[in-house]
N, C-alpha and C positions, 0 to 999 in steps of 0.2 A: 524562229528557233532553228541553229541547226545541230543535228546529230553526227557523234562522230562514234565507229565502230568500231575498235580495237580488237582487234585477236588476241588472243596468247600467243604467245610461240608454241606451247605444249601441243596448244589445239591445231594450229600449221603443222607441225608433224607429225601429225594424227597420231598422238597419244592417248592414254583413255585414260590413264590419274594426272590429275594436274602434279606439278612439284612442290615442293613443301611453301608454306604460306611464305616465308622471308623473301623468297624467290619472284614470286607473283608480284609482290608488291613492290620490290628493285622494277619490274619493269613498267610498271603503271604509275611510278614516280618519274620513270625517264620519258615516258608522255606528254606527263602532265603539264607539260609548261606548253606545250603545242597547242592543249587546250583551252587553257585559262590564258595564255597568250590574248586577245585581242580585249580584255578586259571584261569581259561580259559573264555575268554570273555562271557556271558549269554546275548543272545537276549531277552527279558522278552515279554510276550506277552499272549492273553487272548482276549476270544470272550465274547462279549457283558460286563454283569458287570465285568467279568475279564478283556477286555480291557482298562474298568478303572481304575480297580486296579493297571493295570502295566502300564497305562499313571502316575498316582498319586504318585506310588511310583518307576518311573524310575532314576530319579536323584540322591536321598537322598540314593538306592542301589546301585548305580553303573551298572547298568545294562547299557550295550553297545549300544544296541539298543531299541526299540518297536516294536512289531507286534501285530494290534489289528485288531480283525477282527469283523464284524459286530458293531461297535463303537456305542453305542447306546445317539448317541448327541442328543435327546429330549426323552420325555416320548410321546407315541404316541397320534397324537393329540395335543400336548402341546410346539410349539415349543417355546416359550417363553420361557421355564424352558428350553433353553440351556446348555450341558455342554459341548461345546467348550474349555472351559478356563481348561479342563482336560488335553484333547487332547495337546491344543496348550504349555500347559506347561510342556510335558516330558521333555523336555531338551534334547534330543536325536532323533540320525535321527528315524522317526516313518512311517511304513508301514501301514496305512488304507487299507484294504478289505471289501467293501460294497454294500450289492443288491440293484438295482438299484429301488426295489420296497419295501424298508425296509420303514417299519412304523415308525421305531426311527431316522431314519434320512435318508436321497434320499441324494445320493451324492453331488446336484446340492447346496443341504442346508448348503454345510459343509463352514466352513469361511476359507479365503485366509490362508496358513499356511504354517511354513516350517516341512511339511510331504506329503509322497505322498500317492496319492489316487486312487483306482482300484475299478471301477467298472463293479459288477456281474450282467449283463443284465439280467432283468426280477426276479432278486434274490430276497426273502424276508430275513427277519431278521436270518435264517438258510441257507441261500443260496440256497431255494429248488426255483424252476421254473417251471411256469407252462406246464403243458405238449403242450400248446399250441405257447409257445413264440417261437423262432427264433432261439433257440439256445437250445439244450439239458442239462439237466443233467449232463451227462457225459461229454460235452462241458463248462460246468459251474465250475466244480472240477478239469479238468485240466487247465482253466483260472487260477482261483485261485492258486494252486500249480505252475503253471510255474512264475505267479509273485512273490508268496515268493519266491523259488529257484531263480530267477534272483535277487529281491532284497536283499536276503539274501549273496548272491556272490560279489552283489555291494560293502558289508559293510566292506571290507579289515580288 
């Protein structure tokens, strides 16, 4: 397997709102051929507004799978301005990884879907946990990590 990391630009110039979704996604189309290049299936995937970018544009690239982590299905506070219908429309089998205390979305919020969903007890929106919850740190990270490595094994 290998991983490749892409930044934003937003994130390089240390921004703290990404720019409007059309945007994100121009630049992770002008990638994408760097990674699906060698012919080998591409899991597509991205935390937070990257996991919408590679929900949004999972299909239209062929990308094999999704792995989104931290899925930011509302703006905090706002669950009305759902964006479900991101999620729900990869088209592809999709891996949700989500703290169970994320302001953009609590697992319990997410709508019935065919993707699976993993939650990081006590996690916020970074999967950090309090020093006080029930489960470590270091208990949290390898949560996390042994479900993408199992689901990533699932995807044949």
């Amino acid at each position: 397997m290998t991983v490749a990391r892409v930044e934003q630009p937003w994130r390089v110039a240390e921004k703290k709102l990404a720019p409007a979704p059309k945007t994100l996604d121009v630049g992770w189309r002008g990638i994408w051929p760097a990674l699906a290049g060698p012919g080998l299936p591409v899991v597509s995937g991205g935390r937070s507004a990257g996991a919408r970018v590679a929900c949004r544009t999972a299909a239209e690239l062929g990308a094999h799978a999704v792995l989104a982590l931290s899925f930011p299905l509302h703006p905090p506070g706002k669950p009305e301005k759902s964006r479900a219908d991101e999620l729900l429309g990869s088209g592809v089998p999709t891996l949700v990884v989500q703290g169970g205390n994320d302001p953009f979305g609590k697992p319990e919020e997410f709508p019935t879907g065919s993707y699976e969903l993993v939650e990081v007890p006590y996690g916020d929106h970074g999967f950090a946990v309090p020093k006080r919850a029930e489960i470590s740190q270091d208990e949290a990270v390898a949560l996390i990590t042994d479900a993408v490595v199992e689901w990533t094994g699932s995807l044949g």
